[in-house]
Backbone of each chain as ProteinMPNN parsed JSONL, in Angstrom:
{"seq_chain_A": "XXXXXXXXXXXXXXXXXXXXXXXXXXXXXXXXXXXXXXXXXXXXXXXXXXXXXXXXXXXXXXXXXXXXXXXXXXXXXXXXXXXXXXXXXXXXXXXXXXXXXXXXXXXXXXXXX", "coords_chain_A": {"N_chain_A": [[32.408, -29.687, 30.268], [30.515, -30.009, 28.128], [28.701, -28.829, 29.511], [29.005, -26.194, 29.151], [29.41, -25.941, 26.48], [26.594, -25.976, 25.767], [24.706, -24.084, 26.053], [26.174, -21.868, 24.286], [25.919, -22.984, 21.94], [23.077, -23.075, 21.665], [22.519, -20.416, 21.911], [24.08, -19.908, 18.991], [22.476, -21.205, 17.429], [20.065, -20.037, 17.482], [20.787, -17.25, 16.729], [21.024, -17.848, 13.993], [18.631, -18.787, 13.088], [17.262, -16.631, 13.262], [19.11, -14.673, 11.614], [18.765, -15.697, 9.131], [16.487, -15.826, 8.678], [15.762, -12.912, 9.104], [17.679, -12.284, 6.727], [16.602, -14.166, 4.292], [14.105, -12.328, 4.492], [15.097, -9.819, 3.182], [16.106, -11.202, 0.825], [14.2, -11.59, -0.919], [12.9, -9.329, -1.494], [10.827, -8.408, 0.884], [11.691, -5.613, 1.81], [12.562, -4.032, 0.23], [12.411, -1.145, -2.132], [9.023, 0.781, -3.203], [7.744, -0.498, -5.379], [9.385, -2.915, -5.269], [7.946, -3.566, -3.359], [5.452, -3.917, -4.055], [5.582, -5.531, -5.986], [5.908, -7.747, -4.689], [3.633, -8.498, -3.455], [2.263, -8.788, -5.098], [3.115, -11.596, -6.307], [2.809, -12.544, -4.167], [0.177, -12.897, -3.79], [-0.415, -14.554, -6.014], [0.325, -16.76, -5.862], [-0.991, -17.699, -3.762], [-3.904, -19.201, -4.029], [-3.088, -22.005, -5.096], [-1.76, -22.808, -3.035], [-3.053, -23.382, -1.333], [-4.857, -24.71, -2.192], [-3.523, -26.803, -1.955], [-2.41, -27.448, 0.451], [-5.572, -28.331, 1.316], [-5.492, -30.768, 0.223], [-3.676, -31.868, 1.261], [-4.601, -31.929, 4.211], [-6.868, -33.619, 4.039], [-9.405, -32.653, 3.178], [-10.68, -31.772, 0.917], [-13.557, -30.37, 0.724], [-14.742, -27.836, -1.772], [-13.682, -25.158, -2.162], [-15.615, -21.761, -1.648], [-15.928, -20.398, -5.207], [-14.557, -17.06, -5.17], [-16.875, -14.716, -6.014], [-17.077, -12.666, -9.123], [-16.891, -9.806, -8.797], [-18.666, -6.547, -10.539], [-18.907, -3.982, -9.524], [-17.421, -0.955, -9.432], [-15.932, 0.59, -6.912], [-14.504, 2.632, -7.27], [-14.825, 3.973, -9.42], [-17.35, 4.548, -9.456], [-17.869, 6.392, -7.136], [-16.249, 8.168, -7.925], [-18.132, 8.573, -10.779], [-19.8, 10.107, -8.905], [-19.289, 12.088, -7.26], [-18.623, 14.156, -9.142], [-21.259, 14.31, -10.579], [-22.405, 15.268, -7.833], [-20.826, 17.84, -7.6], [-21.055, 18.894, -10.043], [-24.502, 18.837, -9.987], [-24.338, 21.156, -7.836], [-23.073, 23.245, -9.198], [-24.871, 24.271, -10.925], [-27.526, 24.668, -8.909], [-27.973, 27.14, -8.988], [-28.922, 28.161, -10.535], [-31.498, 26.376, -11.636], [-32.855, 26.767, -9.742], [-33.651, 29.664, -9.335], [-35.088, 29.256, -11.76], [-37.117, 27.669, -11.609], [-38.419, 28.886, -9.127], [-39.419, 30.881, -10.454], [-40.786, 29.367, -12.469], [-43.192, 28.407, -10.52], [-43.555, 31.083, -9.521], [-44.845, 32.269, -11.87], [-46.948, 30.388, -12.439], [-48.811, 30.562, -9.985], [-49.585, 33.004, -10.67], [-51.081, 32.751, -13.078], [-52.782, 31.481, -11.686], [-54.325, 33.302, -10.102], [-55.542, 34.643, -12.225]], "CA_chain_A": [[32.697, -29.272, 28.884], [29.558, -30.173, 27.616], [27.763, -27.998, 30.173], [29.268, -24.835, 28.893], [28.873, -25.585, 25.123], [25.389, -26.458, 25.125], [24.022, -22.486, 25.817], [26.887, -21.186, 23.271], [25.152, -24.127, 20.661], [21.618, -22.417, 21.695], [22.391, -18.947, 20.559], [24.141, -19.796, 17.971], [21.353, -21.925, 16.937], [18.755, -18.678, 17.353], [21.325, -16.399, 15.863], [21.295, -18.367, 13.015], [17.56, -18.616, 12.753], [16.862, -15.251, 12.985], [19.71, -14.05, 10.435], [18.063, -16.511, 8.104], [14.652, -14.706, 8.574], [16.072, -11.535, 8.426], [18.083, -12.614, 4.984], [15.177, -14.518, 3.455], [12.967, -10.9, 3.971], [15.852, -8.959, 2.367], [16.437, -11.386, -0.459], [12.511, -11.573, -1.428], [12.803, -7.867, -1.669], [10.343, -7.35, 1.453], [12.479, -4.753, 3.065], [13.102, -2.868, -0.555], [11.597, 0.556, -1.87], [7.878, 0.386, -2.763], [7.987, -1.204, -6.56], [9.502, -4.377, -5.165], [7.017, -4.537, -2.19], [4.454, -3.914, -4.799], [5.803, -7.19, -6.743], [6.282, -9.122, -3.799], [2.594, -9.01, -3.291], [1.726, -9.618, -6.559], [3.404, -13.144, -6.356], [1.995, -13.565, -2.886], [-1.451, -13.62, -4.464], [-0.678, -15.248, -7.366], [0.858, -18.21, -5.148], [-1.971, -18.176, -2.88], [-4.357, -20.19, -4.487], [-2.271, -22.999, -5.446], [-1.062, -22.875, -1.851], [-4.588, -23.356, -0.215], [-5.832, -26.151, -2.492], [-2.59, -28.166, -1.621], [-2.678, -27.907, 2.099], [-6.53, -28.769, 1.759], [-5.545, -31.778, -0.023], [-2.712, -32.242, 2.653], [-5.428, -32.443, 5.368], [-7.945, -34.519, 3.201], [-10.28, -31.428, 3.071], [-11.584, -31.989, -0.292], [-14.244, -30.011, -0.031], [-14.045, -27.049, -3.017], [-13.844, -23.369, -1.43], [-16.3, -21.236, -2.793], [-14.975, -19.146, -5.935], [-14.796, -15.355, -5.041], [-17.372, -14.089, -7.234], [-16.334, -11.553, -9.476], [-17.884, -8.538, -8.845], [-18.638, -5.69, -11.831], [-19.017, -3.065, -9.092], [-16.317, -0.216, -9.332], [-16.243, 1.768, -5.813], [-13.407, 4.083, -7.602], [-15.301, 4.218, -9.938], [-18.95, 5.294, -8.677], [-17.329, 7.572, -6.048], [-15.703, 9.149, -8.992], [-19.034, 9.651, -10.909], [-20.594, 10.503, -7.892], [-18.321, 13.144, -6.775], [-18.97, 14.713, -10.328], [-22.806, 14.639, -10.514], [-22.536, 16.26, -6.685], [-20.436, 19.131, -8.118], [-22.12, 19.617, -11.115], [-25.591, 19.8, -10.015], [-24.398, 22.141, -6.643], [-22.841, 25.069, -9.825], [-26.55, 24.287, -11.874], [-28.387, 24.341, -8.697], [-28.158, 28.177, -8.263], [-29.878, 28.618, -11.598], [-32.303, 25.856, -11.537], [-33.471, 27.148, -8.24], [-34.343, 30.487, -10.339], [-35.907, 28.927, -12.856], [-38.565, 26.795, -10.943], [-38.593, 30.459, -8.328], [-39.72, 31.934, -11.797], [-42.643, 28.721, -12.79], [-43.865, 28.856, -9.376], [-44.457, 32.656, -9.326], [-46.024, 32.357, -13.484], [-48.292, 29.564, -11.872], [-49.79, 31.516, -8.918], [-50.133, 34.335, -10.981], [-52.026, 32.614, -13.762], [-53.893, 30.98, -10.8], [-54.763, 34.582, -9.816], [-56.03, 35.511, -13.381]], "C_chain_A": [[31.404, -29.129, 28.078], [28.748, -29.21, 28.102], [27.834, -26.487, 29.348], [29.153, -24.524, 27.081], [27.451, -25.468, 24.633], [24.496, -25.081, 25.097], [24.67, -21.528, 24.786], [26.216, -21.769, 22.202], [23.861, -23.213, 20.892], [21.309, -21.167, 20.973], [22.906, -18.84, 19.843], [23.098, -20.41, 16.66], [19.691, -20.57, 16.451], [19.692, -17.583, 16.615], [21.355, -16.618, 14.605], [19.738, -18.229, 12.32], [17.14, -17.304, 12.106], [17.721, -14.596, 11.944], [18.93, -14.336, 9.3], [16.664, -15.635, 7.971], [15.007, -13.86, 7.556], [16.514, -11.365, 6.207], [16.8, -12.701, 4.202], [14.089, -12.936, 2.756], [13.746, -10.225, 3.032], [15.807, -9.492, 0.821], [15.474, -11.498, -1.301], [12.192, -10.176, -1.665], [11.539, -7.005, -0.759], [10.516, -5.837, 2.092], [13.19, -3.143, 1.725], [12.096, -1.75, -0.452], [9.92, -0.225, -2.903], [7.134, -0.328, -4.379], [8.004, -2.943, -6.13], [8.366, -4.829, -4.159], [5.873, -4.877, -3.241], [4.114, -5.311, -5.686], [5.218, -8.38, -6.264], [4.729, -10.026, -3.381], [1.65, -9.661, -4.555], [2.023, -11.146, -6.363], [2.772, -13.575, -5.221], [0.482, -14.157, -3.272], [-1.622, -14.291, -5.256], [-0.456, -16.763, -6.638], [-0.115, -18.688, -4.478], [-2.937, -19.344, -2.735], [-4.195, -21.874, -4.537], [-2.396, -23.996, -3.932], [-2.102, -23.447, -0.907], [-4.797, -24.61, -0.907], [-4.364, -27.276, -2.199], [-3.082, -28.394, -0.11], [-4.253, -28.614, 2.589], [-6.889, -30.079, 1.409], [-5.061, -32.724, 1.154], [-4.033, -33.13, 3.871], [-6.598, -33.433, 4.896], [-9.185, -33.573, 3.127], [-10.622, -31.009, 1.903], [-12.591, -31.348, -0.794], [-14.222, -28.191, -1.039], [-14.444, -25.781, -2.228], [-14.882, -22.586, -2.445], [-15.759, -20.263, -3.265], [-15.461, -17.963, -5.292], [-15.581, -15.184, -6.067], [-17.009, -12.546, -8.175], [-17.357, -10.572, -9.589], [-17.748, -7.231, -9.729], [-18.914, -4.472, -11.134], [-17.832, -2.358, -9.069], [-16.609, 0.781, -8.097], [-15.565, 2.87, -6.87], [-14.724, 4.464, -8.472], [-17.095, 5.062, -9.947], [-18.965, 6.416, -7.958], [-16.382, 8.117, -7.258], [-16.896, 10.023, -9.582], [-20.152, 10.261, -10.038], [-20.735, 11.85, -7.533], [-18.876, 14.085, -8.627], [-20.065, 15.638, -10.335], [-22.819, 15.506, -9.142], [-22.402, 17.395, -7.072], [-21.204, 19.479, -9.453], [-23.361, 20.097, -11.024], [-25.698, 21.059, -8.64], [-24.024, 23.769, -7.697], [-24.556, 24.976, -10.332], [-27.34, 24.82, -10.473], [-28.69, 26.113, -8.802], [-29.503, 28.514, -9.848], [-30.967, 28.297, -12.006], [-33.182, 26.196, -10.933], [-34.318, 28.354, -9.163], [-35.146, 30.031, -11.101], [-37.152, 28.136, -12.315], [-39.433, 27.864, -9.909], [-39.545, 30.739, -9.912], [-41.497, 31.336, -11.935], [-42.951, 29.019, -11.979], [-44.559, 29.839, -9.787], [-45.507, 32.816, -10.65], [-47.414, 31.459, -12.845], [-49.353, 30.426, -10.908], [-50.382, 32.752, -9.566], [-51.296, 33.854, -12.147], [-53.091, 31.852, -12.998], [-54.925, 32.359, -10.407], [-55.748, 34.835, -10.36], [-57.418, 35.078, -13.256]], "O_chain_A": [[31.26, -28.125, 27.38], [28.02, -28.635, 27.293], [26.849, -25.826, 29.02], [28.929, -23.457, 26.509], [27.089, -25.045, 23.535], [23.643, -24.95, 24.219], [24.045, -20.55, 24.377], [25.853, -20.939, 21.368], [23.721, -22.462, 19.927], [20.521, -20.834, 20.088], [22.769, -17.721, 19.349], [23.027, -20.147, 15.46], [18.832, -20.436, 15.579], [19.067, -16.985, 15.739], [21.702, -15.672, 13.897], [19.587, -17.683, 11.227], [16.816, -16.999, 10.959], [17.065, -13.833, 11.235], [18.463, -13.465, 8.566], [16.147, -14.961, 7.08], [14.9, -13.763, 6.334], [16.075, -10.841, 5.183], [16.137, -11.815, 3.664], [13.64, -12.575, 1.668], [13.178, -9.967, 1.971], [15.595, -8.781, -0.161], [15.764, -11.518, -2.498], [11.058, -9.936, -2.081], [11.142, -5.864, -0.994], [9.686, -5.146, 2.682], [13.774, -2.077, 1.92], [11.344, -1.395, 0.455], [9.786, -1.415, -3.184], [5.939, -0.621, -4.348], [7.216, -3.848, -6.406], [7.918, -5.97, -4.049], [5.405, -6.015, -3.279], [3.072, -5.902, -5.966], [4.577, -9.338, -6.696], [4.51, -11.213, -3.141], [0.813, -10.538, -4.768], [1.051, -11.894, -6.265], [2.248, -14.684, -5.118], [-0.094, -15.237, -3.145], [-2.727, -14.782, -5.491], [-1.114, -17.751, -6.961], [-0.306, -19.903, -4.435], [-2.96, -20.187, -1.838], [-4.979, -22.727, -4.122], [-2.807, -25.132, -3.701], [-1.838, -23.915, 0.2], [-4.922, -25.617, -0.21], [-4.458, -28.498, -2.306], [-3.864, -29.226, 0.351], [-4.414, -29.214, 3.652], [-7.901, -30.666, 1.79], [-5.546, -33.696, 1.733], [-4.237, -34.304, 4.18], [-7.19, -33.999, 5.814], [-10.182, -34.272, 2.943], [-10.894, -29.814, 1.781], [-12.896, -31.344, -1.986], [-13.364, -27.431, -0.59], [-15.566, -25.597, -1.756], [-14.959, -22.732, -3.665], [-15.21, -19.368, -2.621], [-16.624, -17.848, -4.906], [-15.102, -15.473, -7.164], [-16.713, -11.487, -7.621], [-18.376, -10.543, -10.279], [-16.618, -6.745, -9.677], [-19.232, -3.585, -11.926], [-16.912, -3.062, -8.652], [-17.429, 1.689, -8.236], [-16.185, 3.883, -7.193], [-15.546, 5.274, -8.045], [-17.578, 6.033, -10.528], [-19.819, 7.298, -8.037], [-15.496, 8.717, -6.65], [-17.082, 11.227, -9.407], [-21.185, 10.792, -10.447], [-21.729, 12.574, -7.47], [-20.0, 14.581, -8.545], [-20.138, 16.862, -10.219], [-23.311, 16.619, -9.328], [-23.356, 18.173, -7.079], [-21.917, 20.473, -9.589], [-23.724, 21.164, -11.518], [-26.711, 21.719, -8.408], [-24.37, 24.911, -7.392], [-25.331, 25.832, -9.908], [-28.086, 25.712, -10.877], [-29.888, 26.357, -8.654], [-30.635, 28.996, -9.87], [-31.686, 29.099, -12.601], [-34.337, 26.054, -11.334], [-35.424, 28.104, -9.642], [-36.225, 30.623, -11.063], [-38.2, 28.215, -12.955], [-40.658, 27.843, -9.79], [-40.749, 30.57, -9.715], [-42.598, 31.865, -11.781], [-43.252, 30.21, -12.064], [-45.696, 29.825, -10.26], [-46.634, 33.309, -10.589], [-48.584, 31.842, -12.82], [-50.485, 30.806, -11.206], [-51.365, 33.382, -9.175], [-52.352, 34.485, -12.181], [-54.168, 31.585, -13.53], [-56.154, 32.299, -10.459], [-56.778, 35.181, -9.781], [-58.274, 35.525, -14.019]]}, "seq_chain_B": "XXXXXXXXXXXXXXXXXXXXXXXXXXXXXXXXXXXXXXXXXXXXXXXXXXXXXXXXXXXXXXXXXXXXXXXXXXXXXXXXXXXXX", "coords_chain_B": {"N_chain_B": [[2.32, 15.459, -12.527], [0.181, 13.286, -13.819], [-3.074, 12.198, -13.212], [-3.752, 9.061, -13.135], [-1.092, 8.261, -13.307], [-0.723, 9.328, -10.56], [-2.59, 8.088, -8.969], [-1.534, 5.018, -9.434], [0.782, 5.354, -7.66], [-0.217, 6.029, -5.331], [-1.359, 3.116, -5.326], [0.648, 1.826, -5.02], [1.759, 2.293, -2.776], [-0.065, 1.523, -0.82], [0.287, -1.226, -1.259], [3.173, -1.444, -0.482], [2.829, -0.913, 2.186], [1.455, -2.986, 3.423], [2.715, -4.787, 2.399], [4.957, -4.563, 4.203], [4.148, -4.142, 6.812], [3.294, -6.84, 7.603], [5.944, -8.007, 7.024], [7.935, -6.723, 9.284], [6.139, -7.335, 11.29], [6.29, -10.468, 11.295], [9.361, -10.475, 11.349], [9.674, -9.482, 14.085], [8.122, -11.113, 16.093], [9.541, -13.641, 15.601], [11.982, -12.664, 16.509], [10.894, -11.999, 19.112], [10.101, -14.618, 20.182], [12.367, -16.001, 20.179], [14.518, -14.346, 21.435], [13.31, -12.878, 23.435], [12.088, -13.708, 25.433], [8.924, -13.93, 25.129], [8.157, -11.569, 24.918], [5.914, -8.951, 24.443], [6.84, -6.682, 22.94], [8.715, -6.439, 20.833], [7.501, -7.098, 18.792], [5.448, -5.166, 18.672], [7.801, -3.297, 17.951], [8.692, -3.865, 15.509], [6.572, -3.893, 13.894], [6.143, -1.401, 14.061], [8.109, -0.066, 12.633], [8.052, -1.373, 10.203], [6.068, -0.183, 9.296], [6.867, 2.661, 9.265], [8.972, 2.358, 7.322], [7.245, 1.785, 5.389], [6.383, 4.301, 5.138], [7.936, 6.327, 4.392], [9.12, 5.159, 1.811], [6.95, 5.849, 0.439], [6.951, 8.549, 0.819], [9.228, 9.653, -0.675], [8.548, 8.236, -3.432], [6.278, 9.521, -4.104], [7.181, 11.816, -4.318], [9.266, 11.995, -6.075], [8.526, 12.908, -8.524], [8.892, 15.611, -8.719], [11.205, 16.065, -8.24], [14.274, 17.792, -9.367], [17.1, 15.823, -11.468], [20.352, 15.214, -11.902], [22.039, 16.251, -14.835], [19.714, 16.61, -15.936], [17.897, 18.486, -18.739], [17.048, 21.164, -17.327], [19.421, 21.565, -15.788], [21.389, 22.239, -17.395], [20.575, 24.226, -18.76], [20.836, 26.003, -16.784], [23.327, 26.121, -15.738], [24.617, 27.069, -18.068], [23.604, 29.464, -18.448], [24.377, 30.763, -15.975], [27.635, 30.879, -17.093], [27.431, 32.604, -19.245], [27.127, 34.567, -17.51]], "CA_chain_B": [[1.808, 13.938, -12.743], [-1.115, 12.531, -14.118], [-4.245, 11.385, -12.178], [-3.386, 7.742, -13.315], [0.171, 7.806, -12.662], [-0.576, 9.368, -9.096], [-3.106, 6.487, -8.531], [-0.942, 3.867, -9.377], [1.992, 5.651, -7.159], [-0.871, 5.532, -4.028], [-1.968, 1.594, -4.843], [2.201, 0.877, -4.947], [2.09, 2.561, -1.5], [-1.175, 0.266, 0.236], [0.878, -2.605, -0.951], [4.001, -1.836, 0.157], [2.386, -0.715, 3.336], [0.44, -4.16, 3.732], [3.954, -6.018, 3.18], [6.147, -3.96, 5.082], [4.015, -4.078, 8.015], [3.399, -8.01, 7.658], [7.108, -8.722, 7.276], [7.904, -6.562, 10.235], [5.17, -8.255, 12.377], [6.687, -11.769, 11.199], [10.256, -11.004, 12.186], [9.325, -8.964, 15.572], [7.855, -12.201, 16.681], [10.638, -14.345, 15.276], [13.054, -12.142, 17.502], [10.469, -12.01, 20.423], [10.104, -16.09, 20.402], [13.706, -16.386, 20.271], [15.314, -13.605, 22.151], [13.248, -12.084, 24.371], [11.072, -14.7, 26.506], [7.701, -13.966, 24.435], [7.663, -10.089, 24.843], [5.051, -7.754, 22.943], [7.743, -5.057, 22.818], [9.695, -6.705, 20.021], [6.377, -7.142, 17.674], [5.377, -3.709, 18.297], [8.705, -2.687, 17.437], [8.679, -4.023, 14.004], [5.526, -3.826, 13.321], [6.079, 0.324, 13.922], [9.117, -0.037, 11.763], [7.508, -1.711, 9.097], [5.435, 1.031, 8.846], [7.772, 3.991, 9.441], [9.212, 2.411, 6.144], [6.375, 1.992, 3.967], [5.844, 5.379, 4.88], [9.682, 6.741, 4.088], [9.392, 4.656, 0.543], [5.824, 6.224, -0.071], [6.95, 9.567, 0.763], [10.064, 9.202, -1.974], [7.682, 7.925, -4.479], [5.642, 10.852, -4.643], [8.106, 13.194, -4.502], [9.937, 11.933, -6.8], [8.462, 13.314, -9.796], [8.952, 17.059, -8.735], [12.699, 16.273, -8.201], [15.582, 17.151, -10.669], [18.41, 14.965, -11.319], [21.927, 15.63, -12.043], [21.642, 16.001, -16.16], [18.591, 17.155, -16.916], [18.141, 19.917, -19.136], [17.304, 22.391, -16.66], [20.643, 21.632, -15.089], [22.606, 22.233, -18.28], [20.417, 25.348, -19.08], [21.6, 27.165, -15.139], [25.122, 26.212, -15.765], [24.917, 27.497, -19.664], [23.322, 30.912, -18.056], [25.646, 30.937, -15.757], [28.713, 30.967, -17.801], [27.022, 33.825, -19.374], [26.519, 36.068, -16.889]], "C_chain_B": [[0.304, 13.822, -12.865], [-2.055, 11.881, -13.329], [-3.971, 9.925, -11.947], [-2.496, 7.502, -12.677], [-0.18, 8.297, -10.939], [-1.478, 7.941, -8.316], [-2.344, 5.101, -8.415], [0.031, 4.246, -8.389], [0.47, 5.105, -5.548], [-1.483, 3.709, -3.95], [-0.425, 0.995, -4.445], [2.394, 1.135, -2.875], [1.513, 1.611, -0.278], [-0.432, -0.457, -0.043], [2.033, -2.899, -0.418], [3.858, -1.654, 1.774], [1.707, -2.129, 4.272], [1.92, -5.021, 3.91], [5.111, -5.604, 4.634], [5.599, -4.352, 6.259], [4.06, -5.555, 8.716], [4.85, -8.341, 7.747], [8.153, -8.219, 8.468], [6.968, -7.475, 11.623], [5.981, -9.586, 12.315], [8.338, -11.38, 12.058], [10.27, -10.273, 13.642], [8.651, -10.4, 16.417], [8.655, -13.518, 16.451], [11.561, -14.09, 16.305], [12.307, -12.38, 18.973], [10.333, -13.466, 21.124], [11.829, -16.476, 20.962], [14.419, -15.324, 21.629], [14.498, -12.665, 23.103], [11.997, -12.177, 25.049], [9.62, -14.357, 25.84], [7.107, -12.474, 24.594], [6.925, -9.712, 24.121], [6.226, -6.98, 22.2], [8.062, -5.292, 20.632], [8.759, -6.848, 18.264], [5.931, -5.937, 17.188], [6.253, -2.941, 17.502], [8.864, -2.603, 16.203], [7.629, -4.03, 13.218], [5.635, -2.016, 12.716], [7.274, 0.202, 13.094], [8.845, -0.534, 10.388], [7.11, -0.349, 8.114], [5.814, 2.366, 8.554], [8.815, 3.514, 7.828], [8.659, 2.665, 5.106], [5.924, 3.613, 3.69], [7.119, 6.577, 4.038], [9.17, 6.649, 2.431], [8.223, 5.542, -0.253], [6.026, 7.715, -0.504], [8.142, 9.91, -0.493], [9.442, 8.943, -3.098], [6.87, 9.123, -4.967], [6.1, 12.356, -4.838], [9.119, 13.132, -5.189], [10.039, 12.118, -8.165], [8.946, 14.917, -9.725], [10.658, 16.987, -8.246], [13.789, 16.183, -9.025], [16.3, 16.285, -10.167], [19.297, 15.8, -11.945], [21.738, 15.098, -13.97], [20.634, 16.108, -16.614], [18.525, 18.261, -17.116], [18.305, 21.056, -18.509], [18.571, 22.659, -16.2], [21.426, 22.366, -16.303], [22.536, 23.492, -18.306], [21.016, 26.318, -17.843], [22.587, 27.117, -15.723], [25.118, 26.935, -17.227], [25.059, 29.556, -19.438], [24.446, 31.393, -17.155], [26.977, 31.76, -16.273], [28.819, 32.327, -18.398], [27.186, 35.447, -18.972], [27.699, 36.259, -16.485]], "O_chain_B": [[-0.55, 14.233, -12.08], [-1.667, 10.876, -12.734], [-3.934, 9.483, -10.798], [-2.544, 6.793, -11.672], [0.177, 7.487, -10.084], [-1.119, 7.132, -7.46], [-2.506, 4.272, -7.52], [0.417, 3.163, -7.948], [0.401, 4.003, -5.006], [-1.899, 3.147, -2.937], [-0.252, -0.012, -3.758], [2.934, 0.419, -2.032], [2.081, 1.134, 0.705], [0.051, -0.837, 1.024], [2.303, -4.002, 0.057], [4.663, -2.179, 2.543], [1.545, -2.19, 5.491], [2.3, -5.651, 4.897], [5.704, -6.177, 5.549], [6.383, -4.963, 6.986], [4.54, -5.765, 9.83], [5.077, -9.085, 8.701], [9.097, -8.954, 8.754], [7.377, -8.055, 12.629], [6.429, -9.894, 13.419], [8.562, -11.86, 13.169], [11.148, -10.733, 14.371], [8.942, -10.437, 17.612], [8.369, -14.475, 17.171], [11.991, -15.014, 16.996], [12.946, -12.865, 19.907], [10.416, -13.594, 22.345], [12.214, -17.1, 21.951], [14.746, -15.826, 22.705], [15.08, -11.67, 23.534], [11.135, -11.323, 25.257], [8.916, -14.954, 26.655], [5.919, -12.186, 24.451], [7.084, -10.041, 22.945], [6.339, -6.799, 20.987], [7.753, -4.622, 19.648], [9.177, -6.746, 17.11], [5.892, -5.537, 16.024], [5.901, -2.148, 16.629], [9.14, -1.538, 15.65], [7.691, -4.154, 11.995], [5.382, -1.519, 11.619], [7.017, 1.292, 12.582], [9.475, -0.041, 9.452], [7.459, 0.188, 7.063], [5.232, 3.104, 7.758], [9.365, 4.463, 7.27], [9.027, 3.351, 4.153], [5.406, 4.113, 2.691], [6.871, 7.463, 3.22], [8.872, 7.661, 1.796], [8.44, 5.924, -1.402], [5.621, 8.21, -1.556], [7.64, 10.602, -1.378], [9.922, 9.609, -4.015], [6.881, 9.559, -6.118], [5.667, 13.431, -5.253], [9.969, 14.019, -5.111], [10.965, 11.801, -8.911], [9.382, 15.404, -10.768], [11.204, 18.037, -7.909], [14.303, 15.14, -9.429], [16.365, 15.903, -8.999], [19.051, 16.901, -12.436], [21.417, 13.971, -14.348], [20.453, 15.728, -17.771], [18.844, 19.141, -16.317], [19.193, 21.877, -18.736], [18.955, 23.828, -16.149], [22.207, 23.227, -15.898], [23.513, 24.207, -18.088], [21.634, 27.346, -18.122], [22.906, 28.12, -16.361], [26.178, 27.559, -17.274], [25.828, 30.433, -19.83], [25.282, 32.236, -17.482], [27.292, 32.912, -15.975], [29.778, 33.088, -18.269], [27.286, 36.575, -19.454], [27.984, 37.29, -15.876]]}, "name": "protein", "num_of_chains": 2, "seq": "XXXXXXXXXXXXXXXXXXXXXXXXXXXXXXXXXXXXXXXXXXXXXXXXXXXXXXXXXXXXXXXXXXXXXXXXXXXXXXXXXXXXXXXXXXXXXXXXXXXXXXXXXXXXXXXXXXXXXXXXXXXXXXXXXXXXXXXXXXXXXXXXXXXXXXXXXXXXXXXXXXXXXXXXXXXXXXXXXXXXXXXXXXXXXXXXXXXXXX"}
């Protein structure tokens, strides 16, 4: 009797687990459209912190993580005016180019004189 | 749409792309521990499903500004012309 319940007890034991997963992801809204995932990570990071200096108390690991420094560099931002200045001086260059074509040739020629 | 608003529509996408694929990975190895002796298959599986969502939700998101709905003006104005003609 016992023999034959104890593998029916097993997967209902893992069926159970795994629903639970599954649920849990659904009801945390990993599994929604891309707003809630967007949330979900928000709170993950916001929790994070917290979450790290407990467990490092947990283990007696006391000593203090070093802060992330906050950095004042903007990639978007640089590769924005980057991208700009590229295009802007590639329409200028055609005219620039002329215009230094132009000193040049005044130079040599008043070198000439 | 606006430069801004499309930016914010592509950062909503990396993040749901980052969870989706993480909470696929987590239960593909949940299922593979449990049900199916410590297979890759079952990680892969959800891992590529993760992703085949974030990409679904992403693609919806951005195409969801160039799509009428049921009640907006333009709608009223067809059916008005319509009637018309």
């Amino acid at each position: 009797m016992a023999t034959r319940i104890w593998p029916v007890m097993k997967l209902a034991t893992k069926v159970t687990i795994a629903g639970g997963a599954v649920y849990v992801a659904y009801d945390s809204g990993l599994l929604g459209n891309s707003k809630q995932g967007a949330e979900a990570l928000e709170k993950a990071k916001a929790v994070m912190p917290p979450a790290i200096e407990e467990w490092m108390k947990y283990f007696g690991l006391e000593a203090q993580l070093p802060t992330v420094p906050k950095i004042e560099f903007s990639p978007v931002d640089t590769w924005n005016s980057g991208v700009r200045w590229t295009i802007s001086s590639l329409s200028e260059a055609p005219t620039k180019v002329t215009e230094y074509t132009n000193q040049g040739l005044q130079y040599l020629k008043d070198l000439t004189k | 749409m606006s430069e801004k608003e499309l930016g914010k529509k592509w950062d909503r996408c990396l993040a749901d792309g980052a969870i989706k694929l993480g909470t696929g990975l987590g239960l593909g190895i949940v299922f593979s521990v449990l049900f199916f002796k410590r297979h890759t298959w079952p990680i892969s599986l959800g891992s590529g499903a993760g992703l085949g969502m974030a990409y679904a939700n992403c693609q919806n998101d951005l195409r969801s500004h160039y799509i009428l709905h049921r009640g907006d003006k333009v709608g009223l104005c067809m059916e008005k012309m319509n009637k018309m003609l």
